[in-house]
C-alpha positions as CSV (number, residue, x, y, z in Angstrom):
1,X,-12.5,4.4,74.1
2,X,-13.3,7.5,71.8
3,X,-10.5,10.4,72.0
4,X,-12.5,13.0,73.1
5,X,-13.5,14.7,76.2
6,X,-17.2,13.6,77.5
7,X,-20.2,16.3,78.3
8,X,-22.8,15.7,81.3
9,X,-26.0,17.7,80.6
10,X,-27.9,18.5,83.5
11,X,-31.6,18.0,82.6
12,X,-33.5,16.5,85.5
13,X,-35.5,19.5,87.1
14,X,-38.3,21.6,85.7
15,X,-38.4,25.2,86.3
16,X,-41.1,26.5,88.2
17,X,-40.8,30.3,87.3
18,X,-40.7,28.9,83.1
19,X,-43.9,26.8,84.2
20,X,-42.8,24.0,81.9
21,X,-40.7,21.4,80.7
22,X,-38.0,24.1,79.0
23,X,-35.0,21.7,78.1
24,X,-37.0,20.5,75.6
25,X,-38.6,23.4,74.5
26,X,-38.3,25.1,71.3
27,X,-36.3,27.9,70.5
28,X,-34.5,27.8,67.1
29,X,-35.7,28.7,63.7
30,X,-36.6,24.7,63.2
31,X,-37.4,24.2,66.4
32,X,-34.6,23.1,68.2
33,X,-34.3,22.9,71.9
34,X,-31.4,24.2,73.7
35,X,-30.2,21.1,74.3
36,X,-29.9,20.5,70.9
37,X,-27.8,23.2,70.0
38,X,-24.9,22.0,73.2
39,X,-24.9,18.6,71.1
40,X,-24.0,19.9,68.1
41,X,-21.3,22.9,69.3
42,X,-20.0,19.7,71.8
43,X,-19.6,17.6,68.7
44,X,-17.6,20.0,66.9
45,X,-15.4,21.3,69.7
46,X,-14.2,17.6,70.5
47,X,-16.2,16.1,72.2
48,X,-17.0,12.3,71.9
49,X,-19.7,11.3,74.0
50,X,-22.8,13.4,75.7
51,X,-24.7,11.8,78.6
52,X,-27.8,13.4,79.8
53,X,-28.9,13.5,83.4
54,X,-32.8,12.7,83.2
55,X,-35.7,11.8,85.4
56,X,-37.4,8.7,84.5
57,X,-40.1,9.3,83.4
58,X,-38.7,11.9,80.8
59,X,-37.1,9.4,78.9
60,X,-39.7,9.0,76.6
61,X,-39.9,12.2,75.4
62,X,-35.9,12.6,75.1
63,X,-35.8,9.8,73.5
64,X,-38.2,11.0,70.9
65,X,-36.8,14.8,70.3
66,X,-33.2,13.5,70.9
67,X,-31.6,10.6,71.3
68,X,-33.6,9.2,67.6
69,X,-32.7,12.3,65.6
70,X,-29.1,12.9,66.5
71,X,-28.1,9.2,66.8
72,X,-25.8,9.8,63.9
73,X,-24.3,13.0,65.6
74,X,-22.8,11.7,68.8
75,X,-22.8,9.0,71.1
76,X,-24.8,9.4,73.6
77,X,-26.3,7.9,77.1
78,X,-28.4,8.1,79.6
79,X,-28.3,8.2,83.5
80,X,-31.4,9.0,86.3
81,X,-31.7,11.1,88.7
82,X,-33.3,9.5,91.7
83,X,-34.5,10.6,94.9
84,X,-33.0,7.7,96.4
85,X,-30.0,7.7,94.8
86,X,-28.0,8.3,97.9
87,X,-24.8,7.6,100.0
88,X,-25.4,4.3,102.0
89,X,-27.5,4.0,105.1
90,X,-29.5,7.1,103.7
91,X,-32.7,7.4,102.8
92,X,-34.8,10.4,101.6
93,X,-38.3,11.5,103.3
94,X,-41.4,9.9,102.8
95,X,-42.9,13.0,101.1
96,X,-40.0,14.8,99.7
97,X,-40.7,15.1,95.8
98,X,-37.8,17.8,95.1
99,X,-34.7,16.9,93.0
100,X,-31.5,17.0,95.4
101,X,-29.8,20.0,93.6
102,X,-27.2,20.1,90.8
103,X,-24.6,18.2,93.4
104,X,-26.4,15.2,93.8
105,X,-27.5,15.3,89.8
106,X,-23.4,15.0,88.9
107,X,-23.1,12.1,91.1
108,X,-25.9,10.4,90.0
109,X,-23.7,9.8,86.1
110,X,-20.8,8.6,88.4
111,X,-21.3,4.7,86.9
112,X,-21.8,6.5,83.3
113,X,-18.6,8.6,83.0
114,X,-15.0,6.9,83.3
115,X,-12.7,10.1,81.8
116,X,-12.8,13.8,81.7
117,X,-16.2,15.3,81.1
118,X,-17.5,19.0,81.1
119,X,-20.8,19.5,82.9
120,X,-23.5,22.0,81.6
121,X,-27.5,23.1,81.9
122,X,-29.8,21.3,79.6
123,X,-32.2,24.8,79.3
124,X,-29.1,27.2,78.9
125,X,-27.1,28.8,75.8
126,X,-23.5,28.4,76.6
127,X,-21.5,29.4,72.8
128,X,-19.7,27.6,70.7
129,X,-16.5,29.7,72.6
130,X,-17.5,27.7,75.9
131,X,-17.3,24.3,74.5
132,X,-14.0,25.1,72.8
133,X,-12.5,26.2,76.0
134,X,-14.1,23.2,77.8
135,X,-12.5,20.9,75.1
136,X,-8.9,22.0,75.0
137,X,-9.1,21.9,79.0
138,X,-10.0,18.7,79.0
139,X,-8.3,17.1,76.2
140,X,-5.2,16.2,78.5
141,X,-6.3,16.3,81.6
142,X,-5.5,13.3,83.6
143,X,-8.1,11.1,85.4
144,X,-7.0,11.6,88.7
145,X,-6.1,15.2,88.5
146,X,-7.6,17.4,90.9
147,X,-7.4,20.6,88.9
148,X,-10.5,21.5,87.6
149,X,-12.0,24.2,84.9
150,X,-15.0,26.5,85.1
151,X,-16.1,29.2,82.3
152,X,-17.6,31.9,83.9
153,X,-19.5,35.0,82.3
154,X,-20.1,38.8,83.5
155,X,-23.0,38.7,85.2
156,X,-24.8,41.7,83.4
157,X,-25.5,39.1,80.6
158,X,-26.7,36.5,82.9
159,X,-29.6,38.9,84.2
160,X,-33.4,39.0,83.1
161,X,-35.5,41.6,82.3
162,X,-38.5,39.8,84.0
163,X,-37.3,39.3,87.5
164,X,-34.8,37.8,90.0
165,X,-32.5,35.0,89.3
166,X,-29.9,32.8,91.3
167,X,-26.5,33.1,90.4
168,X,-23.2,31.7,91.7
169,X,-20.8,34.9,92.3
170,X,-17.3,34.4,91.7
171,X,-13.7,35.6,92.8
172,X,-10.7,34.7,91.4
173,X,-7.0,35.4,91.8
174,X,-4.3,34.9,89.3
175,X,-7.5,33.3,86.8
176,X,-8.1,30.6,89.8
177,X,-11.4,30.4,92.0
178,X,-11.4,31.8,95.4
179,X,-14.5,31.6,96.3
180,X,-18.2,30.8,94.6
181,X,-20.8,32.1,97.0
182,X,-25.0,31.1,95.8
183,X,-26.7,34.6,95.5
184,X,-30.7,34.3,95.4
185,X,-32.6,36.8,93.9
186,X,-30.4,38.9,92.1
187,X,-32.0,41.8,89.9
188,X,-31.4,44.3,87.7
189,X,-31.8,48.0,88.7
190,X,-35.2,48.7,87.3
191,X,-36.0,44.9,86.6
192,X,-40.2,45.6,86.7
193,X,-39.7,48.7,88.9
194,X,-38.8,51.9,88.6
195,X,-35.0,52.9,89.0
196,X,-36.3,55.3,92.0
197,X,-37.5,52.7,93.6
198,X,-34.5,50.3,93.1
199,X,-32.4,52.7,94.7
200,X,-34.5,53.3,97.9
201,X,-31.6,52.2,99.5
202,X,-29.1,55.1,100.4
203,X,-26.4,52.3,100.2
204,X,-27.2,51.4,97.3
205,X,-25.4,53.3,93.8
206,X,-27.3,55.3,91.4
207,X,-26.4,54.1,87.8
208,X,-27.1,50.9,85.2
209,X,-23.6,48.8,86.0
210,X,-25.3,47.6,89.1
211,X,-27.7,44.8,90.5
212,X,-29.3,43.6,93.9
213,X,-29.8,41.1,95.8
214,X,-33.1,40.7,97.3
215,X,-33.8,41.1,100.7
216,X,-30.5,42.6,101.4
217,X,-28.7,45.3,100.9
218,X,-26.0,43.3,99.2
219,X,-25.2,45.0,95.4
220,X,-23.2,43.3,92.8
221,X,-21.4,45.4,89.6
222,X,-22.8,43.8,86.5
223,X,-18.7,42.8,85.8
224,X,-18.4,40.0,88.5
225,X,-18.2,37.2,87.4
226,X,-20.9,34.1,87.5
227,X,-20.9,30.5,87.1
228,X,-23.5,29.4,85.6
229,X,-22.8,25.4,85.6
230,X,-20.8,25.5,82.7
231,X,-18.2,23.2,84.4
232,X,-14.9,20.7,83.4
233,X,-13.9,17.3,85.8
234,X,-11.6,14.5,85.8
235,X,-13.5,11.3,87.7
236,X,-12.1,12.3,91.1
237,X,-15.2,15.0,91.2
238,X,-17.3,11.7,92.2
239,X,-15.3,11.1,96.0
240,X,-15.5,15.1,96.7
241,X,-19.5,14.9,96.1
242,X,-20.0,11.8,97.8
243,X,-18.0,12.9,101.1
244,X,-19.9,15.7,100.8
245,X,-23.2,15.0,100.0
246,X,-22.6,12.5,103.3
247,X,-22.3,15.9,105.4
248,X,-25.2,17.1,103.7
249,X,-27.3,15.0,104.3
250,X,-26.6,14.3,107.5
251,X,-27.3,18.5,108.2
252,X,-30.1,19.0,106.1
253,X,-31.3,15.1,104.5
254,X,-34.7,15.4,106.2
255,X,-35.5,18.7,105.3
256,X,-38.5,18.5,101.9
257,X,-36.4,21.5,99.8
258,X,-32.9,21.5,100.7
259,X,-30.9,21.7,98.2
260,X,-27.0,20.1,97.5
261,X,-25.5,22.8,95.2
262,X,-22.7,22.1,93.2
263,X,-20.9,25.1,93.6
264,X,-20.8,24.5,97.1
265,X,-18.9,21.6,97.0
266,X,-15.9,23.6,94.6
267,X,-16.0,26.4,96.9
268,X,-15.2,24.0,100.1
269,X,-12.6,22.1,98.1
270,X,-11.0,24.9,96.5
271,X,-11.1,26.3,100.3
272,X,-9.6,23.3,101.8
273,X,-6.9,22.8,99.0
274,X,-9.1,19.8,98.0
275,X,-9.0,20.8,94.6
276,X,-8.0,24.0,92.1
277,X,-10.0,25.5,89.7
278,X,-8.9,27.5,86.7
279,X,-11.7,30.3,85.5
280,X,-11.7,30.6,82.2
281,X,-13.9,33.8,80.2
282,X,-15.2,33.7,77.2
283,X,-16.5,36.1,74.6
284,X,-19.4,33.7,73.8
285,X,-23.4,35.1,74.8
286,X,-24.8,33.1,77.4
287,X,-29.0,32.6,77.1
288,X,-31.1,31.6,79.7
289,X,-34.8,31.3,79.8
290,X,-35.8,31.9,83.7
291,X,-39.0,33.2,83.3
292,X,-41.7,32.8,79.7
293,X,-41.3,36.3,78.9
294,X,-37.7,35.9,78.3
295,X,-38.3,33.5,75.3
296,X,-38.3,36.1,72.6
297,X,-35.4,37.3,73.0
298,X,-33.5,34.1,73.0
299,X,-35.1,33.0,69.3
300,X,-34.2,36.0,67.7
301,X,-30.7,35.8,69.3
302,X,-30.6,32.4,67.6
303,X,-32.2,33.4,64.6
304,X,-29.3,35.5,64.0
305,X,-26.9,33.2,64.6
306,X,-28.1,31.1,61.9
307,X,-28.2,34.2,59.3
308,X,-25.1,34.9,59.7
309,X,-24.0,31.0,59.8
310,X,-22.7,30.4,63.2
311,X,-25.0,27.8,62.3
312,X,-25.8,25.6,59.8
313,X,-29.9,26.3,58.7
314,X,-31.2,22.9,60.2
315,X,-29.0,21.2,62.7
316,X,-30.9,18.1,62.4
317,X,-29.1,17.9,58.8
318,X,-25.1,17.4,59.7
Protein backbone atom coordinates (compact mmCIF):
# COMPACT_ATOMS: atom_id res chain seq x y z
CA UNK A 1 0.00 0.00 0.00
CA UNK A 2 1.24 3.47 -1.26
CA UNK A 3 2.44 5.86 1.69
CA UNK A 4 0.28 8.55 1.17
CA UNK A 5 -2.87 9.84 2.30
CA UNK A 6 -6.02 9.07 -0.27
CA UNK A 7 -8.40 12.00 -1.76
CA UNK A 8 -12.34 11.30 -2.45
CA UNK A 9 -13.63 13.73 -5.04
CA UNK A 10 -17.11 14.37 -4.96
CA UNK A 11 -18.39 14.46 -8.57
CA UNK A 12 -21.80 12.85 -8.85
CA UNK A 13 -24.37 15.77 -9.08
CA UNK A 14 -24.87 18.42 -11.70
CA UNK A 15 -25.63 21.83 -10.77
CA UNK A 16 -28.79 23.13 -11.74
CA UNK A 17 -28.11 26.99 -11.28
CA UNK A 18 -24.51 26.26 -13.71
CA UNK A 19 -27.04 24.48 -16.12
CA UNK A 20 -24.34 21.89 -16.98
CA UNK A 21 -21.98 19.35 -16.44
CA UNK A 22 -19.24 21.86 -14.57
CA UNK A 23 -16.74 19.20 -13.03
CA UNK A 24 -15.68 18.68 -16.32
CA UNK A 25 -15.80 21.97 -17.64
CA UNK A 26 -13.07 24.02 -18.77
CA UNK A 27 -11.48 26.63 -16.95
CA UNK A 28 -7.61 26.90 -17.29
CA UNK A 29 -5.55 28.41 -19.93
CA UNK A 30 -5.36 24.69 -21.71
CA UNK A 31 -8.45 23.83 -20.75
CA UNK A 32 -8.35 22.06 -17.74
CA UNK A 33 -11.25 21.27 -15.56
CA UNK A 34 -11.21 21.90 -11.99
CA UNK A 35 -10.89 18.64 -11.19
CA UNK A 36 -7.86 18.54 -12.89
CA UNK A 37 -6.12 21.03 -11.13
CA UNK A 38 -7.11 19.02 -7.26
CA UNK A 39 -5.19 15.97 -9.04
CA UNK A 40 -2.23 17.57 -9.60
CA UNK A 41 -1.98 19.96 -6.20
CA UNK A 42 -3.15 16.31 -4.39
CA UNK A 43 -0.23 14.65 -6.13
CA UNK A 44 2.27 17.05 -4.99
CA UNK A 45 1.11 17.53 -1.42
CA UNK A 46 1.31 13.64 -0.77
CA UNK A 47 -1.18 12.20 -1.80
CA UNK A 48 -1.08 8.67 -3.32
CA UNK A 49 -4.28 7.67 -4.66
CA UNK A 50 -7.50 9.91 -5.85
CA UNK A 51 -10.91 8.11 -6.27
CA UNK A 52 -13.70 9.91 -7.89
CA UNK A 53 -17.34 9.60 -6.75
CA UNK A 54 -19.20 9.37 -10.25
CA UNK A 55 -22.64 8.53 -11.70
CA UNK A 56 -22.68 5.80 -14.16
CA UNK A 57 -23.23 6.99 -16.83
CA UNK A 58 -20.42 9.70 -16.59
CA UNK A 59 -17.84 7.41 -16.80
CA UNK A 60 -17.31 7.60 -20.16
CA UNK A 61 -16.65 11.06 -20.40
CA UNK A 62 -14.23 10.94 -17.12
CA UNK A 63 -12.63 8.44 -18.49
CA UNK A 64 -11.86 10.31 -21.61
CA UNK A 65 -10.84 13.92 -19.98
CA UNK A 66 -9.26 12.05 -16.99
CA UNK A 67 -8.55 9.02 -16.03
CA UNK A 68 -6.46 8.47 -19.93
CA UNK A 69 -4.57 11.64 -19.65
CA UNK A 70 -3.34 11.64 -16.06
CA UNK A 71 -2.84 7.85 -15.79
CA UNK A 72 0.87 8.53 -15.32
CA UNK A 73 0.07 11.21 -12.53
CA UNK A 74 -1.70 9.32 -9.83
CA UNK A 75 -3.45 6.26 -9.14
CA UNK A 76 -6.66 6.55 -9.41
CA UNK A 77 -10.29 4.70 -9.07
CA UNK A 78 -13.61 4.86 -9.47
CA UNK A 79 -16.80 4.34 -7.27
CA UNK A 80 -20.87 5.10 -8.20
CA UNK A 81 -23.11 6.82 -6.78
CA UNK A 82 -26.39 4.98 -6.79
CA UNK A 83 -29.77 5.70 -5.89
CA UNK A 84 -30.03 2.42 -4.42
CA UNK A 85 -27.09 2.35 -2.81
CA UNK A 86 -28.63 2.10 0.65
CA UNK A 87 -28.56 0.69 4.25
CA UNK A 88 -30.36 -2.77 4.23
CA UNK A 89 -34.10 -3.20 4.10
CA UNK A 90 -34.19 0.30 2.26
CA UNK A 91 -35.21 1.10 -0.86
CA UNK A 92 -35.55 4.49 -2.54
CA UNK A 93 -38.98 5.81 -4.36
CA UNK A 94 -40.13 4.72 -7.46
CA UNK A 95 -39.72 8.22 -9.09
CA UNK A 96 -37.07 9.77 -7.04
CA UNK A 97 -34.27 10.79 -9.62
CA UNK A 98 -32.21 13.21 -7.07
CA UNK A 99 -28.72 12.24 -5.78
CA UNK A 100 -28.96 11.52 -1.84
CA UNK A 101 -26.67 14.46 -0.82
CA UNK A 102 -22.93 14.66 -0.19
CA UNK A 103 -23.52 12.12 2.97
CA UNK A 104 -24.67 9.35 1.08
CA UNK A 105 -21.97 10.14 -1.86
CA UNK A 106 -18.94 9.48 0.90
CA UNK A 107 -20.40 6.26 1.80
CA UNK A 108 -21.01 5.15 -1.45
CA UNK A 109 -16.51 4.92 -1.77
CA UNK A 110 -16.70 2.95 1.55
CA UNK A 111 -15.53 -0.57 -0.41
CA UNK A 112 -12.93 1.84 -2.32
CA UNK A 113 -11.06 3.49 0.55
CA UNK A 114 -9.17 1.30 3.36
CA UNK A 115 -6.86 4.43 5.03
CA UNK A 116 -7.06 8.03 5.64
CA UNK A 117 -8.50 10.06 2.84
CA UNK A 118 -9.45 13.80 2.44
CA UNK A 119 -12.80 14.52 0.74
CA UNK A 120 -13.33 17.49 -1.71
CA UNK A 121 -15.87 19.04 -4.56
CA UNK A 122 -15.12 17.89 -8.02
CA UNK A 123 -16.35 21.74 -9.47
CA UNK A 124 -14.48 23.74 -6.70
CA UNK A 125 -10.89 25.49 -6.35
CA UNK A 126 -9.56 24.58 -3.04
CA UNK A 127 -5.36 25.81 -3.26
CA UNK A 128 -2.54 24.18 -3.24
CA UNK A 129 -2.41 25.53 0.80
CA UNK A 130 -5.59 23.13 1.32
CA UNK A 131 -4.15 20.05 0.08
CA UNK A 132 -0.97 20.60 2.11
CA UNK A 133 -2.89 21.07 5.27
CA UNK A 134 -5.09 18.02 4.30
CA UNK A 135 -1.77 15.96 3.78
CA UNK A 136 0.22 16.58 6.86
CA UNK A 137 -3.28 15.94 8.82
CA UNK A 138 -3.54 12.84 7.50
CA UNK A 139 -0.21 11.53 7.02
CA UNK A 140 -0.42 9.93 10.66
CA UNK A 141 -3.52 9.63 11.41
CA UNK A 142 -4.55 6.29 12.56
CA UNK A 143 -7.40 4.21 10.91
CA UNK A 144 -9.55 4.10 13.71
CA UNK A 145 -9.09 7.49 15.03
CA UNK A 146 -12.02 9.48 15.53
CA UNK A 147 -10.44 12.87 15.23
CA UNK A 148 -11.11 14.37 12.17
CA UNK A 149 -9.84 17.67 10.00
CA UNK A 150 -11.79 20.22 8.05
CA UNK A 151 -10.25 23.44 6.17
CA UNK A 152 -12.54 26.10 6.34
CA UNK A 153 -12.42 29.60 4.51
CA UNK A 154 -13.97 33.22 5.44
CA UNK A 155 -17.03 33.26 3.94
CA UNK A 156 -16.64 36.67 2.03
CA UNK A 157 -14.60 34.65 -0.47
CA UNK A 158 -17.03 31.93 -0.76
CA UNK A 159 -19.81 34.41 -2.08
CA UNK A 160 -21.03 35.24 -5.66
CA UNK A 161 -21.64 38.11 -7.36
CA UNK A 162 -24.64 36.55 -9.24
CA UNK A 163 -26.89 35.38 -6.54
CA UNK A 164 -27.45 33.15 -3.50
CA UNK A 165 -25.45 30.18 -2.44
CA UNK A 166 -25.52 27.41 0.29
CA UNK A 167 -22.98 27.38 2.68
CA UNK A 168 -22.10 25.43 5.89
CA UNK A 169 -21.55 28.14 8.78
CA UNK A 170 -19.01 27.23 11.23
CA UNK A 171 -18.09 27.78 15.00
CA UNK A 172 -15.23 26.77 16.59
CA UNK A 173 -13.52 26.85 19.92
CA UNK A 174 -9.94 26.47 20.80
CA UNK A 175 -9.54 25.70 16.47
CA UNK A 176 -12.14 22.64 17.08
CA UNK A 177 -15.85 22.54 15.47
CA UNK A 178 -18.75 23.42 17.57
CA UNK A 179 -21.22 23.47 15.42
CA UNK A 180 -21.73 23.46 11.36
CA UNK A 181 -25.27 24.62 10.66
CA UNK A 182 -26.54 24.39 6.45
CA UNK A 183 -27.38 28.10 5.48
CA UNK A 184 -29.51 28.38 2.10
CA UNK A 185 -29.50 31.29 0.25
CA UNK A 186 -26.84 33.30 1.54
CA UNK A 187 -26.10 36.74 -0.44
CA UNK A 188 -24.01 39.42 -0.62
CA UNK A 189 -25.28 42.93 0.28
CA UNK A 190 -26.02 44.32 -3.06
CA UNK A 191 -25.68 40.77 -4.81
CA UNK A 192 -28.10 42.00 -8.11
CA UNK A 193 -29.91 44.64 -5.97
CA UNK A 194 -29.27 47.68 -4.72
CA UNK A 195 -27.62 48.15 -1.22
CA UNK A 196 -30.91 50.13 -0.23
CA UNK A 197 -32.81 47.54 -0.82
CA UNK A 198 -30.64 44.86 0.88
CA UNK A 199 -30.90 46.71 3.90
CA UNK A 200 -34.76 47.11 3.96
CA UNK A 201 -34.43 45.40 7.07
CA UNK A 202 -34.00 47.70 10.13
CA UNK A 203 -32.16 44.68 11.74
CA UNK A 204 -30.09 44.37 9.37
CA UNK A 205 -26.35 46.57 9.30
CA UNK A 206 -25.47 49.09 6.90
CA UNK A 207 -21.97 48.32 5.44
CA UNK A 208 -19.96 45.70 2.90
CA UNK A 209 -18.64 43.02 5.80
CA UNK A 210 -22.06 41.69 5.79
CA UNK A 211 -24.37 39.01 4.01
CA UNK A 212 -27.96 37.52 4.31
CA UNK A 213 -29.71 34.82 4.38
CA UNK A 214 -32.75 34.68 2.37
CA UNK A 215 -35.97 34.58 3.68
CA UNK A 216 -34.90 35.50 7.11
CA UNK A 217 -33.62 38.00 8.86
CA UNK A 218 -30.60 36.01 9.75
CA UNK A 219 -27.07 38.11 8.78
CA UNK A 220 -23.74 36.57 8.72
CA UNK A 221 -20.18 38.86 8.85
CA UNK A 222 -18.27 38.05 5.74
CA UNK A 223 -15.44 36.61 8.59
CA UNK A 224 -17.30 33.44 9.67
CA UNK A 225 -16.10 30.75 8.74
CA UNK A 226 -17.53 28.13 6.03
CA UNK A 227 -16.97 24.66 5.04
CA UNK A 228 -17.08 24.11 1.96
CA UNK A 229 -16.49 20.15 1.71
CA UNK A 230 -13.03 20.41 1.83
CA UNK A 231 -12.77 17.53 4.45
CA UNK A 232 -10.02 14.85 6.15
CA UNK A 233 -11.27 10.96 7.60
CA UNK A 234 -9.89 7.97 8.92
CA UNK A 235 -12.30 4.72 7.78
CA UNK A 236 -14.43 5.08 10.93
CA UNK A 237 -16.38 8.11 8.91
CA UNK A 238 -18.19 4.96 7.12
CA UNK A 239 -20.15 3.53 10.68
CA UNK A 240 -21.07 7.36 11.63
CA UNK A 241 -22.79 7.80 7.96
CA UNK A 242 -24.28 4.51 7.87
CA UNK A 243 -26.01 4.85 11.51
CA UNK A 244 -27.00 7.91 10.34
CA UNK A 245 -28.07 7.76 7.04
CA UNK A 246 -30.39 4.78 8.75
CA UNK A 247 -32.14 7.68 10.77
CA UNK A 248 -32.38 9.52 7.72
CA UNK A 249 -33.92 7.61 5.88
CA UNK A 250 -36.15 6.40 8.10
CA UNK A 251 -37.36 10.45 8.69
CA UNK A 252 -37.15 11.64 5.36
CA UNK A 253 -36.35 8.24 2.75
CA UNK A 254 -39.64 8.73 0.95
CA UNK A 255 -39.51 12.15 0.43
CA UNK A 256 -38.29 12.89 -3.90
CA UNK A 257 -35.55 15.91 -2.68
CA UNK A 258 -34.35 15.34 0.68
CA UNK A 259 -31.19 15.59 1.00
CA UNK A 260 -28.37 13.64 3.53
CA UNK A 261 -25.84 16.48 4.08
CA UNK A 262 -22.57 15.66 5.24
CA UNK A 263 -22.10 18.34 7.47
CA UNK A 264 -24.91 17.18 9.27
CA UNK A 265 -23.61 14.15 10.27
CA UNK A 266 -20.10 16.08 11.82
CA UNK A 267 -22.19 18.46 13.57
CA UNK A 268 -24.26 15.53 15.39
CA UNK A 269 -21.12 13.57 16.09
CA UNK A 270 -19.08 16.40 17.12
CA UNK A 271 -22.32 17.18 19.28
CA UNK A 272 -22.60 13.81 20.76
CA UNK A 273 -18.78 13.46 21.43
CA UNK A 274 -18.94 10.90 18.54
CA UNK A 275 -16.11 12.43 16.94
CA UNK A 276 -13.63 15.79 17.08
CA UNK A 277 -12.86 17.95 14.42
CA UNK A 278 -9.84 20.23 14.15
CA UNK A 279 -10.50 23.48 11.77
CA UNK A 280 -7.88 24.31 10.08
CA UNK A 281 -7.54 28.00 7.82
CA UNK A 282 -5.80 28.58 5.11
CA UNK A 283 -4.47 31.50 3.14
CA UNK A 284 -5.22 29.62 -0.17
CA UNK A 285 -8.35 31.40 -2.59
CA UNK A 286 -11.23 29.19 -2.82
CA UNK A 287 -13.21 29.26 -6.58
CA UNK A 288 -16.48 28.21 -7.11
CA UNK A 289 -18.66 28.38 -10.13
CA UNK A 290 -22.48 28.46 -8.76
CA UNK A 291 -23.92 30.20 -11.42
CA UNK A 292 -22.40 30.74 -15.56
CA UNK A 293 -21.70 34.21 -15.00
CA UNK A 294 -19.21 33.53 -12.44
CA UNK A 295 -16.91 31.62 -14.97
CA UNK A 296 -14.81 34.66 -15.90
CA UNK A 297 -13.55 35.35 -13.08
CA UNK A 298 -12.39 32.01 -12.08
CA UNK A 299 -10.10 31.69 -15.68
CA UNK A 300 -8.48 34.75 -15.15
CA UNK A 301 -7.80 33.83 -11.48
CA UNK A 302 -6.17 30.82 -12.98
CA UNK A 303 -4.60 32.46 -15.60
CA UNK A 304 -2.63 34.23 -13.21
CA UNK A 305 -1.70 31.49 -11.28
CA UNK A 306 0.04 30.06 -14.14
CA UNK A 307 1.94 33.44 -14.99
CA UNK A 308 3.31 33.71 -12.15
CA UNK A 309 4.02 29.71 -11.84
CA UNK A 310 1.96 28.45 -9.09
CA UNK A 311 1.56 26.33 -12.01
CA UNK A 312 3.36 24.71 -14.47
CA UNK A 313 2.01 26.11 -18.24
CA UNK A 314 0.22 22.65 -19.24
CA UNK A 315 -0.61 20.34 -16.40
CA UNK A 316 -1.18 17.61 -18.70
CA UNK A 317 2.77 17.72 -19.22
CA UNK A 318 4.26 16.62 -15.52
Amino acid sequence: MSAGPELLILAGGMGSRYKGLKQLDEFGPNGESLMEYSLFDAKRAGFSRVIFLIREEVFNLLREKILVPYADLIEMDVAFQKLDDLPENFTPPETREKPWGTGQAVWSARHHITKPFAVINADDFYSPQAFEKLSKFLMHLPNDSSSFGLVAYELGGTLSDQGCVNRGIIKTKEGLLVSVEEKLGIEKLGAKKSDAENLSNKNQVEGPNYATVAQSETRLELSDLVSVNCWAFSPKIFSLLEKDFVGFLKAEGDQLKSEFFLPTVLDLAVNQDQAQVEVMTTTGKWMGVTYPTDKEEVVAQLAKMHKETVYPPNLKRY
